[in-house]
N, C-alpha and C positions, 0 to 999 in steps of 0.2 A: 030201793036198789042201793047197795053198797058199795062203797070206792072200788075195792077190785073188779066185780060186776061191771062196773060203769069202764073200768080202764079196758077189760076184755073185750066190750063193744067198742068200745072208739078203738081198738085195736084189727078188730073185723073190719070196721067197717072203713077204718081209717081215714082219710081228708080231713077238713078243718077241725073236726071235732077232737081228734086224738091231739093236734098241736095246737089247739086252746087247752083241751085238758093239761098236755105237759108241762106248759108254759106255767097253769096253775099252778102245777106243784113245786116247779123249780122258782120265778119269778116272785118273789116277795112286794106286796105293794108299797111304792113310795108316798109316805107320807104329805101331805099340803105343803109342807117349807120344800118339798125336793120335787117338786111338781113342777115340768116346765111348760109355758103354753104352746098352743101350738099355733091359734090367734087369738087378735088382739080381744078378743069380743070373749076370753078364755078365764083372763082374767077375774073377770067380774065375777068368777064360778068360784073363785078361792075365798077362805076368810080375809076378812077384814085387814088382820097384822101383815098379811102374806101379802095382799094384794099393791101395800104399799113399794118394797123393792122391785116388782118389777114398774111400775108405773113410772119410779125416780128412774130407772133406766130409759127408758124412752124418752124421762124429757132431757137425761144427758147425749143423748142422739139428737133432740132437735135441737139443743143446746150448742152442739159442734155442728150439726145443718149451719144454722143462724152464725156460729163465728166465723166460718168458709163463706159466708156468702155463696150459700151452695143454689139459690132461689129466689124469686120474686113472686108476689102474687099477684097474676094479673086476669086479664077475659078472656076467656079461651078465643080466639082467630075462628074467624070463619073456613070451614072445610078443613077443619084439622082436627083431629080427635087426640085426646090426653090419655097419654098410658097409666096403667093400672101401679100400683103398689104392695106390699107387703111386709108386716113387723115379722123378722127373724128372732127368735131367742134363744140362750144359752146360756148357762150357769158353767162358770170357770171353775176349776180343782179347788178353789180357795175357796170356794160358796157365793163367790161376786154375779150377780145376775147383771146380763148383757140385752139388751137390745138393739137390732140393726134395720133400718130401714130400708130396703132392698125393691130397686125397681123390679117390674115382668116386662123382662126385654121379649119375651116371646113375641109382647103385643105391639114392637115397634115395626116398622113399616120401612122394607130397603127401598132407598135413593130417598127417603124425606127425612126419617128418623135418622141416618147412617147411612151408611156410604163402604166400608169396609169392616171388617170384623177386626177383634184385634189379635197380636201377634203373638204367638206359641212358644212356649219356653223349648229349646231343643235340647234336651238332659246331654246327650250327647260332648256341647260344649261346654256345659257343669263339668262334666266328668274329665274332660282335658283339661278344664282349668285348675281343678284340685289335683289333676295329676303333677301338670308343670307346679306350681306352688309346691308340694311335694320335695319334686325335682330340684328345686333352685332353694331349698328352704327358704320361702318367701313367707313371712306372715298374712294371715288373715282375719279379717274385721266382719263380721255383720252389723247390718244398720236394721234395725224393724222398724216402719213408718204408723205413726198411729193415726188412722183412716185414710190412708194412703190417698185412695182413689178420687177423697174430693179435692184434691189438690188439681186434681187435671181440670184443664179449661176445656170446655164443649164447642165446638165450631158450629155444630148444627141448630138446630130451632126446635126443643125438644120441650114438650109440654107434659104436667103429669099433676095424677087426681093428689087432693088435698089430702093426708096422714087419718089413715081409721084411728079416731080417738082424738083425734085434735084438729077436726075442722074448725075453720073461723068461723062462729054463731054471726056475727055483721056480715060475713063474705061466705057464703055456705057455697055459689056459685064462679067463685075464684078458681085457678089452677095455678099450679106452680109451674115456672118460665125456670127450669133448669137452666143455670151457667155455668156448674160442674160437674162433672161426673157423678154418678151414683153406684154403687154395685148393683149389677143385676144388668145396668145397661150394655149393650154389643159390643160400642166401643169403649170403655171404661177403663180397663186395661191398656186399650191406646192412649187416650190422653191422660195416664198419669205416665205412664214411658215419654210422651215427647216432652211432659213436663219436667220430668226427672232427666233426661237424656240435656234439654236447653240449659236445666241448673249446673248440670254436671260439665258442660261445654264452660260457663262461666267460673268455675273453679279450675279451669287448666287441665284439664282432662280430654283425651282423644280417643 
């Protein structure tokens, strides 16, 4: 059966089979170096040369975990269950491979894990604040924080399972005793705000 043939049916008959087929024709495959995982376990599926940038990324994530003091290892508590985790990855415009450690807040538990969600950007006061600046020609500055969120402190007692790929071989039955914030957690975006909001009271700011 030949390509038109084949296009004419997945045409008829249309559903997944016509938008696999298209995809084929338009979708060029990406090569191993442009290959991003999707878990960590994903890896191991690339060559050898490939598999090393993203592996260095991940340990520059436990890397800044370990300089935040973002953790402790310790025994999980009786009657408390450790939430789940996940490697995030992503390849920047420059080719720089990324990985992010990202709790599954789904898995945490209201009134033990958290207490409140956190607070919503309201575009609304973006848009009057660029307007008044505008207005008064007032200059303005951005600041990009790099890992923002483990800067916040944790108030709660939040425990979570050991990194796929870098459990402790001595401590295989350890958990991690979060003390600050992770992405993915509920409150996360709250406690880098009261952190940012308390630094920013100490620099003279209201």
């Amino acid at each position: 059966m030949n390509k038109e043939t084949n296009l004419k049916k997945a045409v008829r008959e249309a559903g997944k089979q016509l938008m696999d087929l298209l995809l084929c024709n338009v979708v060029k495959p990406l090569g191993p170096s442009h290959y991003v995982p999707v878990h960590y376990k994903d890896i191991a599926c690339l060559p050898q040369q490939h598999q090393i940038g993203w592996k260095n990324a991940c340990q520059d994530e436990l890397k800044a975990l370990q300089k935040r003091q973002v953790y402790d290892l310790v025994d999980l508590p009786l009657n408390r269950k450790a939430i789940s985790n996940k490697w995030v990855f992503s390849e920047k415009s420059n080719g720089r491979q990324c990985a992010h450690l990202v709790a599954k807040g789904f898995s945490q538990i209201e009134g033990i894990d958290y207490e409140i969600f956190s607070p919503m950007i309201c575009y609304e006061t973006i848009h009057l604040m660029f307007a008044l600046m505008a207005l008064e020609n007032m200059y303005m500055a951005r600041l990009d924080v790099k890992t923002a969120f483990l800067y916040g402190k944790l108030k709660e007692e939040i425990y979570m399972k050991q990194l796929e790929g870098f459990v402790m071989k001595s401590q295989p039955n350890k958990v991690m005793h979060l003390k600050h914030a992770l992405y993915g957690l509920k409150q996360a975006s709250l406690a880098w705000w009261q952190e940012l909001e308390e630094f920013m009271l100490t620099k003279g700011f209201k």
